[in-house]
C-alpha positions as semicolon CSV with decimal commas, in nm:
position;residue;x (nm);y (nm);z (nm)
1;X;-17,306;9,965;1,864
2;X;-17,198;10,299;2,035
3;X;-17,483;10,551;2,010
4;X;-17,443;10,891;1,950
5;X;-17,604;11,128;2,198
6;X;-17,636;11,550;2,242
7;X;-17,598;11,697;2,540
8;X;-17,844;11,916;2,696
9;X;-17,693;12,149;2,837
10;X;-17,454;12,171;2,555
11;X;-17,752;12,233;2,316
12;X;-17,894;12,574;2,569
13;X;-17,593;12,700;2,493
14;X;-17,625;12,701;2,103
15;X;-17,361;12,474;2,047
16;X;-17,368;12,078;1,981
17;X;-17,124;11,811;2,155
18;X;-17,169;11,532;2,045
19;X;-17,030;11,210;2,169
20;X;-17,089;10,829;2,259
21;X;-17,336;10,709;2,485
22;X;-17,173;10,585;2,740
23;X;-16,889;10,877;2,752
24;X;-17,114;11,155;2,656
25;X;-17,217;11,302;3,010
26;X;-16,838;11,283;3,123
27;X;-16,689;11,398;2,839
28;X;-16,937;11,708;2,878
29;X;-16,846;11,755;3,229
30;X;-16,483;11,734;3,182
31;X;-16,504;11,988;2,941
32;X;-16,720;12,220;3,185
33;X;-16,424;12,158;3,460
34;X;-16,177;12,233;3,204
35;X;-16,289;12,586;3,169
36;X;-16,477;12,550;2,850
37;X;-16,738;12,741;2,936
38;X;-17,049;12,505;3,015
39;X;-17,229;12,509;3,326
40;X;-17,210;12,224;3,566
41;X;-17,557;12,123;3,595
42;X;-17,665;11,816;3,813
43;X;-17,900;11,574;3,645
44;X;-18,104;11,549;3,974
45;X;-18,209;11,942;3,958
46;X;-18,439;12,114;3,647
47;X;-18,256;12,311;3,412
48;X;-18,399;12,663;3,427
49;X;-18,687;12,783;3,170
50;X;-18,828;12,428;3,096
51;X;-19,222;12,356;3,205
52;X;-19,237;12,137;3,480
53;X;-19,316;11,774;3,319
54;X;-19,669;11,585;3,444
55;X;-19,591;11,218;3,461
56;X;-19,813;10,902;3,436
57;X;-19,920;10,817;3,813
58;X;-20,141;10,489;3,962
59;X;-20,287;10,578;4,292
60;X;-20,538;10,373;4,298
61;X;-20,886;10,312;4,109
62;X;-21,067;10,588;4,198
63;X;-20,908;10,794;4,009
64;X;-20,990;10,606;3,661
65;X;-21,375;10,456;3,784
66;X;-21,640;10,632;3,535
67;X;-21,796;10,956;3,810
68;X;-22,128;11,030;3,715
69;X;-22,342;11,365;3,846
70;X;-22,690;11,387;3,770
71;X;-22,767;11,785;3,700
72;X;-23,102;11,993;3,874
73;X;-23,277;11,966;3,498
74;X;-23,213;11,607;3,509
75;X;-22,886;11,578;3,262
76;X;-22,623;11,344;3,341
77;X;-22,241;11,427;3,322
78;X;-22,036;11,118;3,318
79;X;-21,637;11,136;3,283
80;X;-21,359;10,877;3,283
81;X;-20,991;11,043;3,339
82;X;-20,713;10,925;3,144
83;X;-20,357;11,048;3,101
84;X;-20,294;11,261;2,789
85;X;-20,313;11,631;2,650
86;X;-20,602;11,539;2,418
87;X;-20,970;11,459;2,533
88;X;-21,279;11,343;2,363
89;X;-21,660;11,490;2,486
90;X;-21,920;11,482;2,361
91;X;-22,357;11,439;2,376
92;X;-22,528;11,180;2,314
93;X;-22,935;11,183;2,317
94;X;-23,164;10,949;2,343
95;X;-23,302;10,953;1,981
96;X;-23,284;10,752;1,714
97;X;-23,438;10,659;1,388
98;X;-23,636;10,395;1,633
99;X;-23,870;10,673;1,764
100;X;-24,001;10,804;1,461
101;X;-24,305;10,629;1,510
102;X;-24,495;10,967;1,499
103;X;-24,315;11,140;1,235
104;X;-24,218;11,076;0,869
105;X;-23,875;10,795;0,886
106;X;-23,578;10,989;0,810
107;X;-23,526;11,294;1,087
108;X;-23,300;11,139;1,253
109;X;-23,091;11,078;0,930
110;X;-23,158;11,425;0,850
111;X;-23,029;11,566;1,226
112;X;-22,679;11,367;1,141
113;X;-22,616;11,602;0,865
114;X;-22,683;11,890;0,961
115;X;-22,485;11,845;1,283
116;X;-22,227;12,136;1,355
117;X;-22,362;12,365;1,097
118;X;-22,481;12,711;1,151
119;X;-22,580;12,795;1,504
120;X;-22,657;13,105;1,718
121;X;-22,283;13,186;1,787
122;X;-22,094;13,073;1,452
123;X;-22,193;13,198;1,122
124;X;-22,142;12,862;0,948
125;X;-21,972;12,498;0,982
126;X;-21,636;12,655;0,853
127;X;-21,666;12,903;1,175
128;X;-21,721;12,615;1,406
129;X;-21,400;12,437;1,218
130;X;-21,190;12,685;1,251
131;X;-21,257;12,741;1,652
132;X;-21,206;12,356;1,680
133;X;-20,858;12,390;1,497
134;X;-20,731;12,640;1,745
135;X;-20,712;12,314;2,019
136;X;-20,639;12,084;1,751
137;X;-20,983;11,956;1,745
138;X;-21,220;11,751;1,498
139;X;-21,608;11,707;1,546
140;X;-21,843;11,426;1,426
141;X;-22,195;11,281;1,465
142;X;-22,332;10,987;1,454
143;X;-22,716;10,855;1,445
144;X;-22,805;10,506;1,534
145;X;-23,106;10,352;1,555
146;X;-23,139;10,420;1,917
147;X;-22,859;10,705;2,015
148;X;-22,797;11,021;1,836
149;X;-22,413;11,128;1,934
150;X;-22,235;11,488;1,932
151;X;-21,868;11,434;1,987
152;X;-21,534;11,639;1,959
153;X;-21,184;11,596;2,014
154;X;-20,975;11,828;2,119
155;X;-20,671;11,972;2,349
156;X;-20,802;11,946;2,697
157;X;-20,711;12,317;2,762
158;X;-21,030;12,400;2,476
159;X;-21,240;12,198;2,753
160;X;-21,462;12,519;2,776
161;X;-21,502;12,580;2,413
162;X;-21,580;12,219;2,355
163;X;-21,904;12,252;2,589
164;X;-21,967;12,590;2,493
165;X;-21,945;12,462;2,106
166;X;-22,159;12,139;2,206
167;X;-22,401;12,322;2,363
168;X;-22,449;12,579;2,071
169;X;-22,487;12,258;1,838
170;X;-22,712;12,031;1,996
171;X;-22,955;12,360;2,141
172;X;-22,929;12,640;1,942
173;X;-22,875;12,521;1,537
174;X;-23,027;12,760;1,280
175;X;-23,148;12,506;1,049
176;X;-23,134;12,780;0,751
177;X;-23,271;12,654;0,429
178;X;-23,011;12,668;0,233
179;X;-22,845;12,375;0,460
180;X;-23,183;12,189;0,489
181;X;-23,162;12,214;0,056
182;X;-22,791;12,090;0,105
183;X;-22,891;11,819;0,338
184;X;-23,154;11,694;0,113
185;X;-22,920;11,678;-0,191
186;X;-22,662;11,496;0,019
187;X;-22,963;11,232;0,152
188;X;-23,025;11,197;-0,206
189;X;-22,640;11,082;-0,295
190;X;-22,611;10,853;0,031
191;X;-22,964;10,679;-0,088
192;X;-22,821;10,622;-0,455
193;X;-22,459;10,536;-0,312
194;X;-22,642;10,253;-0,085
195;X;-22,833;10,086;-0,381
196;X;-22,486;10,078;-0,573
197;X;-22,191;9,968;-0,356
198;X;-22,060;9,630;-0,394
199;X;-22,075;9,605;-0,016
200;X;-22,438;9,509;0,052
201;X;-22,417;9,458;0,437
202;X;-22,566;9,831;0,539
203;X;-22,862;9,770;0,314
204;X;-22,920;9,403;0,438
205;X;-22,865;9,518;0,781
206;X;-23,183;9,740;0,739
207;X;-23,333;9,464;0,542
208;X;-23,315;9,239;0,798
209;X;-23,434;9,470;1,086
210;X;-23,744;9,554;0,862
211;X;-23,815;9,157;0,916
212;X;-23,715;9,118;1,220
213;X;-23,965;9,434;1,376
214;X;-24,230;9,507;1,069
215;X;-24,361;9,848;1,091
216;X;-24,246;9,960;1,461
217;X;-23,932;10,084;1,655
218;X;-23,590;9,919;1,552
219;X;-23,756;9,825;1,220
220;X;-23,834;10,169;1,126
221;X;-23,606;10,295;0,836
222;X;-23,231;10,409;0,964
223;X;-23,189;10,574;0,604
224;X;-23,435;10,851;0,512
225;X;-23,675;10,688;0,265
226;X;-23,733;10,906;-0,094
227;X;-24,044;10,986;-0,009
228;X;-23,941;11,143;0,307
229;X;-23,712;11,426;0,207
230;X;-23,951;11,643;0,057
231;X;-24,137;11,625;0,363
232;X;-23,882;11,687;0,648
233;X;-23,876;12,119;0,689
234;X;-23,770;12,313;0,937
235;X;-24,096;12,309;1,132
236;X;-24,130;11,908;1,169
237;X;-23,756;11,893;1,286
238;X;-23,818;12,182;1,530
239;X;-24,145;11,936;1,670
240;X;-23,966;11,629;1,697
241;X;-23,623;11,799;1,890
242;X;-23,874;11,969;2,127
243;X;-24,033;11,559;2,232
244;X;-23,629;11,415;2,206
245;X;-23,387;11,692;2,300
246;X;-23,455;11,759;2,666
247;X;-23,200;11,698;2,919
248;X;-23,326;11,384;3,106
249;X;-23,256;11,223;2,745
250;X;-22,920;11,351;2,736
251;X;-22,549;11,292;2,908
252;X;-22,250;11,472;2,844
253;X;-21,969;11,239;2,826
254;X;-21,615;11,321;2,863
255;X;-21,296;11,103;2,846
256;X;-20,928;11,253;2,938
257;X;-21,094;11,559;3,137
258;X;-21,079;11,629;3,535
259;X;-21,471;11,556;3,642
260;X;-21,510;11,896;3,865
261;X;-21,404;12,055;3,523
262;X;-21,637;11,895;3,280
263;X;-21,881;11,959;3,606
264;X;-21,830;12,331;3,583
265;X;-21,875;12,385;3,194
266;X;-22,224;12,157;3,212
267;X;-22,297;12,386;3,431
268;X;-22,198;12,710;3,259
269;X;-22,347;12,612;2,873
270;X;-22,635;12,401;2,963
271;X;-22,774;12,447;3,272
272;X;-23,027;12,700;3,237
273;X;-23,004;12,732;2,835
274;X;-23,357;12,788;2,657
275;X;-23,322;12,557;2,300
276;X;-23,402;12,784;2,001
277;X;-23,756;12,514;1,961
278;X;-23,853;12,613;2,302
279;X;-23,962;12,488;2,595
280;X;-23,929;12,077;2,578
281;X;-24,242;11,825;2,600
282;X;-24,107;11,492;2,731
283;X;-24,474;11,392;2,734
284;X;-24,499;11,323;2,386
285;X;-24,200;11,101;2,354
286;X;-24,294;10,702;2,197
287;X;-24,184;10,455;2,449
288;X;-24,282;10,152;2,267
289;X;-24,131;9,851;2,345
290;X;-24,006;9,645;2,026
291;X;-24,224;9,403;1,941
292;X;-24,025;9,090;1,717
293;X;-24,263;8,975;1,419
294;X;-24,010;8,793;1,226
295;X;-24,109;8,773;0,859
296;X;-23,908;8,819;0,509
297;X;-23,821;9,115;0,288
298;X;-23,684;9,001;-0,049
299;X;-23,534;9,256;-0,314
300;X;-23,472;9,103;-0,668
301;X;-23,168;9,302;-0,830
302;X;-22,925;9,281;-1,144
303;X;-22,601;9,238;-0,929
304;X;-22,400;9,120;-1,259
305;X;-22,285;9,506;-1,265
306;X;-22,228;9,601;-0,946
307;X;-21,845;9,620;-1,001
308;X;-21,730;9,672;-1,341
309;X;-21,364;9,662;-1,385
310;X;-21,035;9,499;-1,532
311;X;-21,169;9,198;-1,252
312;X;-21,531;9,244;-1,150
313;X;-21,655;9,108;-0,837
314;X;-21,898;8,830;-0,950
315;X;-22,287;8,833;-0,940
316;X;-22,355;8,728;-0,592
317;X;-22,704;8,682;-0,455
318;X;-22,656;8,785;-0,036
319;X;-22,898;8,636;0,221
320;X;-22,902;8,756;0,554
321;X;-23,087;8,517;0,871
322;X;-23,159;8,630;1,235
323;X;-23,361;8,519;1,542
324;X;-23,453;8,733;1,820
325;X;-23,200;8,699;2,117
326;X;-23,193;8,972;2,428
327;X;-23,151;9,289;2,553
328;X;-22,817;9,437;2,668
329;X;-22,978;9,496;3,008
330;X;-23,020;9,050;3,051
331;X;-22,785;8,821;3,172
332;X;-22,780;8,658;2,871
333;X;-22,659;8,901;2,668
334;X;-22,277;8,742;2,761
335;X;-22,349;8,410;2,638
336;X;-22,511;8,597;2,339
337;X;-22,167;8,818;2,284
338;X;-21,975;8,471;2,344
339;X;-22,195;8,276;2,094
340;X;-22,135;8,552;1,791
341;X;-21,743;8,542;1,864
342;X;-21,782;8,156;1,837
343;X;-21,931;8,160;1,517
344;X;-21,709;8,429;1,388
345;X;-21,653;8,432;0,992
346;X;-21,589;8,673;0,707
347;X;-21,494;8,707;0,359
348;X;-21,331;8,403;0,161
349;X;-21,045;8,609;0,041
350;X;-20,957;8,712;0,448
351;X;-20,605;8,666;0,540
352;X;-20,470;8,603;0,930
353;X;-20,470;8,382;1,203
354;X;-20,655;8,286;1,486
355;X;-20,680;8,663;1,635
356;X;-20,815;8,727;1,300
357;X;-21,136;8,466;1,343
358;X;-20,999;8,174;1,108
359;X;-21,080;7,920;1,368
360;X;-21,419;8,024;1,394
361;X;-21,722;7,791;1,311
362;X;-21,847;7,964;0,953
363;X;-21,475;7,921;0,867
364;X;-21,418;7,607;0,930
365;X;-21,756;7,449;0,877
366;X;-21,851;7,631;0,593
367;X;-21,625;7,854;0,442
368;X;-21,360;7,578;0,449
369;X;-21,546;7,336;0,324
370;X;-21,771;7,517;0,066
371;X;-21,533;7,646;-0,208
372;X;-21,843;7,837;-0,431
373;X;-21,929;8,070;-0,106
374;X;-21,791;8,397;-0,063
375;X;-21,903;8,544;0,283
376;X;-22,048;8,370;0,630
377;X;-22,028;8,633;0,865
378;X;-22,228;8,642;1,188
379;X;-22,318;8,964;1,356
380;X;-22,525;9,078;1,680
381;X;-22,744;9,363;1,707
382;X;-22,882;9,477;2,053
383;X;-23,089;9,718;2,203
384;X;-23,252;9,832;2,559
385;X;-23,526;9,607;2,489
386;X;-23,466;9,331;2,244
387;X;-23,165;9,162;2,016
388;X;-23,090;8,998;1,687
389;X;-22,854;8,736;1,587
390;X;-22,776;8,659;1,225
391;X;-22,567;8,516;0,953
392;X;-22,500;8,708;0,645
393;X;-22,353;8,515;0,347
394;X;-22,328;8,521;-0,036
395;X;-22,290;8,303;-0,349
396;X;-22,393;8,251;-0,655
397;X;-22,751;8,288;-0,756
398;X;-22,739;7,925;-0,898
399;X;-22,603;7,782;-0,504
400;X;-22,868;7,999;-0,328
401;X;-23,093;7,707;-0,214
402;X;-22,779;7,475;-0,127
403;X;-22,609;7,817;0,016
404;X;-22,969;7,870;0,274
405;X;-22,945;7,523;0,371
406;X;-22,566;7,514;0,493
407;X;-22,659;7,870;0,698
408;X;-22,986;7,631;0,882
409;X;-22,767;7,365;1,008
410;X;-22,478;7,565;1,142
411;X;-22,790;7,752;1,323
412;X;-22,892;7,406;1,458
413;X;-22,550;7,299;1,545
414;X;-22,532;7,586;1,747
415;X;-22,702;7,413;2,020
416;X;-22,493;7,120;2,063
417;X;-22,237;7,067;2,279
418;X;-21,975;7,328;2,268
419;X;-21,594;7,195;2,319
420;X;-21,382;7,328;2,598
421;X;-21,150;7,483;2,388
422;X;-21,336;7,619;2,109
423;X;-21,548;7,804;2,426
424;X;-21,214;7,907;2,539
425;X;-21,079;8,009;2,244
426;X;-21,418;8,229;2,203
427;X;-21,413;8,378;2,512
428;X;-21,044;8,493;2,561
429;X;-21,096;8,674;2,152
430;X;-21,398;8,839;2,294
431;X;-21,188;8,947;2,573
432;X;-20,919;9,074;2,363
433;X;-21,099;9,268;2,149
434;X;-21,268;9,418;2,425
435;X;-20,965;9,488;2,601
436;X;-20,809;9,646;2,247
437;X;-21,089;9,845;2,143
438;X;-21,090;10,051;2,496
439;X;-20,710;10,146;2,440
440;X;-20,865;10,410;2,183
441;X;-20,988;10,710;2,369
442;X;-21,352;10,755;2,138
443;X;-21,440;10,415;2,188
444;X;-21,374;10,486;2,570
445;X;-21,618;10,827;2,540
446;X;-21,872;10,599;2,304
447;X;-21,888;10,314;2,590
448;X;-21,946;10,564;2,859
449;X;-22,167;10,748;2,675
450;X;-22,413;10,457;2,577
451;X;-22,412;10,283;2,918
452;X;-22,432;10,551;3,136
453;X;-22,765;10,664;2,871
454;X;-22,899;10,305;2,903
455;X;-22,841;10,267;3,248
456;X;-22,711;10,544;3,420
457;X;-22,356;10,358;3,530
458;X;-22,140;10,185;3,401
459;X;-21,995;9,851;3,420
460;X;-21,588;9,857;3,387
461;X;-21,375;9,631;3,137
462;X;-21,251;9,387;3,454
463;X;-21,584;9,347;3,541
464;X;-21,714;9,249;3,190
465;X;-21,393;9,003;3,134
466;X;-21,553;8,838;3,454
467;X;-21,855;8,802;3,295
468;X;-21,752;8,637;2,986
469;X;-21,520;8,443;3,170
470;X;-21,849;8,275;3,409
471;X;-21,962;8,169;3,038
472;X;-22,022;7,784;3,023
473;X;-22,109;7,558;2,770
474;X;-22,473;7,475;2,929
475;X;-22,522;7,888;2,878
476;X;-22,450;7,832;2,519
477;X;-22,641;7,577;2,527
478;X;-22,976;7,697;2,696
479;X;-22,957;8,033;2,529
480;X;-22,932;7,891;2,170
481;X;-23,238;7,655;2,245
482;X;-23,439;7,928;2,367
483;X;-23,321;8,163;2,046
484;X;-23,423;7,863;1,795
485;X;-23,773;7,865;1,872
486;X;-23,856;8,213;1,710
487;X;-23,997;8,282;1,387
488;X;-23,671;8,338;1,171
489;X;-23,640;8,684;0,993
490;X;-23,463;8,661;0,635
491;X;-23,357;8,926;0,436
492;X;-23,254;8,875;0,037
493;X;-23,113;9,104;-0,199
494;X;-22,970;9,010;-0,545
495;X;-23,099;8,695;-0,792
496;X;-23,374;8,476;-0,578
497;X;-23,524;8,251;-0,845
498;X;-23,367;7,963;-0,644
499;X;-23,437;8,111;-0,329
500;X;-23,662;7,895;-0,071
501;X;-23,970;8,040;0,059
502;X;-23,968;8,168;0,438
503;X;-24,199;7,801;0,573
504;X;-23,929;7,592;0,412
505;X;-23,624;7,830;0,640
506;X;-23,883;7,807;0,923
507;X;-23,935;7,437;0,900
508;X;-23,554;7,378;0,834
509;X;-23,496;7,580;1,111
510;X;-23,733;7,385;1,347
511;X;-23,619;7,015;1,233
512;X;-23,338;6,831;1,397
513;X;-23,101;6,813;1,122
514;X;-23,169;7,196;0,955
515;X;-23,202;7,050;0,657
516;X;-23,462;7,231;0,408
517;X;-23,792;7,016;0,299
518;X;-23,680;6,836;-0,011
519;X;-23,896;7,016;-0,364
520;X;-23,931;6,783;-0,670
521;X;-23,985;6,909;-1,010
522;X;-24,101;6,751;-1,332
523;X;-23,878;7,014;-1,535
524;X;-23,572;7,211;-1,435
């Protein structure tokens, strides 16, 4: 197949020759020898008026290792170059809804939406939109339950507005009351939105936390209760940024940017900046250390119409079981991250292969096997001082017990011998999806971000893959054994009349086989 090129040099001069591949050039230059009227240009020189290209270079590591600079009020700039015309930086603070201890649950919530609205040098979020869209930018932030984060992407030539816009954002936000009556009304709509989707895993997720840590830190309410956002004004927020928002709590993270650049705008827009609360008070911030209670929180709901349509999703009664495992500052947080790959999981109606997690153990143990059950999925939650591990799966309200049961063993089974290949198989996914997430430049920014917060520096992909890969079976081992002798938490949300009480999951739980204590009844 011959295919058909244009010349360069024939298109600067306004007119098109167009020719085969492999006779193209020639034909070009024979034409420019026979008088025709195009320049002979050689293809080892520029051609005049075009930008001089930047091309992808490796000269060594250095160049790509994560820099960190600790600022004179104490706020850390971290940056990670990478080649490309776009960049992602942002600020992430150490605040979440975890720290809320003091104040009504729900600020942080209430901080995520009004994010990039009115400050003291735009007018309104539309103004702050608009500057963004001049480099091609988008903004965004997100609350956790132990990291608020400011971010925006953008052309790496707006590097200055980006900081400048940042700083204006996180310091200096006006917090009218218009947009804390518009924030209120949207808190409102996410809070009926949550007790409606078909999806239950966000509200099982804080179900399950609420277990797991009763009444302090992580267990504290992600979501702004009702009875909070009457309560949350313009004074209380101003309070609780002037304990959080001070710059030891804070880095500025940048990914795609030149580190003496990001360097010099830190220095410029938040150096010596005065926040519009006033002067911080670090001294009042909770540093309470999670404390696991383990315990159940059961919510009986109508889930017949959760999805009304031509084919309705069925009533489903969801159960969600976790034991305490580490912080992401252990050791064993690896054979933790291996052990959740291993058991793996998902939805019944999930389509793939193996990079897709069908040879994990909830599919082929239980999913597989178990026809009536809709959703084993395991997930891991961790935190700066303290984990959780758990299973989340659904059925039908009549299968619940049987359902419980099948969820206990494969917890039990977890701590026998692991094969070489399925710990293989495990490891080398975990790997992968490590390696694959970091090809997207805001996961990059997020992972610098969070570390370098955590533990100011930051440990690189190669030397994570090592970690995983020092993984053995006896880790999988010891770590399960040590996880299985917590006090379960359970979370339950839908139809629970055949739901077991939390000493039979304990005792299951605690017994060699998993198995639940056998009930008899006189009637059914």
């Amino acid at each position: 197949f011959a295919t058909k090129v244009i010349c360069y040099t024939c298109r600067l001069k306004g007119t098109e020759s167009t020719s085969l591949a492999m006779f193209g050039i020639a034909a070009c230059r024979q034409y420019s020898s026979s008088g025709g009227g195009y320049p002979n240009v050689s293809l080892s020189t520029a051609l005049p008026g075009i930008p001089k290209p930047i091309f992808a270079s490796v000269d060594g590591h250095e160049k790509y290792e994560t820099k960190i600079t600790t600022l004179e009020n104490g706020l850390r700039v971290a940056s990670q170059n990478k080649f490309g015309q776009f960049c992602t930086v942002g600020i992430l603070v150490n605040s979440g809804s975890r720290h809320e201890t003091k104040y009504p649950s729900g600020i942080a919530h209430f901080l995520e939406k009004l994010a990039f609205s009115s400050t003291s040098q735009y007018g309104s979020k539309d103004e702050i939109l608009l500057s963004l869209e001049k480099h091609g930018g988008i903004c965004d932030c997100q609350t956790s339950r132990d990291t608020t984060m400011y971010a925006v992407s953008a052309e790496v030539k707006g590097l200055d507005t980006v900081v400048s816009l940042l700083a204006d954002a996180v310091l200096q936000p006006r917090l009218l009351d218009e947009e804390l009556e518009m924030t209120r009304m949207t808190v409102r709509f996410e809070l009926e939105d949550l007790n409606m989707r078909p999806d239950p895993e966000p509200l099982l997720t804080e179900m399950i936390h609420a277990a797991a840590y009763w009444g302090n830190t992580v267990g504290l309410p992600r979501f702004c209760p009702v009875e909070s956002v009457e309560k949350i004004d313009r004074k209380l927020l101003h309070s609780y940024l002037r304990s959080y928002y001070c710059p030891e709590r804070m880095v500025l993270a940048g990914v795609g940017v030149e580190h003496e650049r990001l360097l010099e705008c830190a220095r410029k827009h938040l150096l010596n900046v005065k926040p519009v609360w006033g002067m911080s008070t670090p001294g009042q911030v909770d540093c309470s250390m999670a404390q696991y209670t383990g315990g159940i929180v059961k919510m009986e709901k109508d889930m017949s119409d959760v999805s009304l349509g031509p084919t309705p999703i069925p009533e489903l009664t969801h159960i969600m079981i976790g034991l305490e495992t580490c912080s992401f500052l252990e050791d064993d947080f690896i054979p933790f991250a291996v052990l959740n790959m291993m058991m793996g999981g998902g939805g019944s109606f999930s389509a793939g292969g193996p990079g897709k997690g069908m040879f994990t153990r909830l599919y082929l143990n239980v999913l597989n096997r178990h026809h009536w059950m809709y959703n084993a999925t395991s997930y891991h939650h961790s935190y700066e001082d303290s984990g959780l591990l758990c299973i989340h799966a659904s059925a039908d309200p009549r299968q619940v017990r049987e359902m419980v049961e099948i969820i206990t063993r494969e917890f039990i089974q977890m701590a026998s011998t692991t094969g070489e290949v399925e710990l293989e198989r495990a490891k080398t996914q975990l790997k992968s999806m490590l390696m694959m997430n970091l090809e997207s430049r805001p996961v990059i920014f997020e992972d610098v971000g969070r570390q370098v917060l955590a533990t100011g520096k930051r440990k690189l992909p190669h030397e994570l893959c090592q970690l995983i890969s020092n993984v053995t079976a006896s880790d999988i081992k010891r770590v399960t054994t040590k996880m299985l002798r917590r006090k379960p938490s359970v979370a339950a949300l839908g139809d629970l009349t055949e739901f077991p009480s939390h000493e039979h999951i304990q005792a299951a739980l605690s017994s060699k086989d998993g198995r639940l204590p056998r009930m008899y009844r006189l009637f059914r």
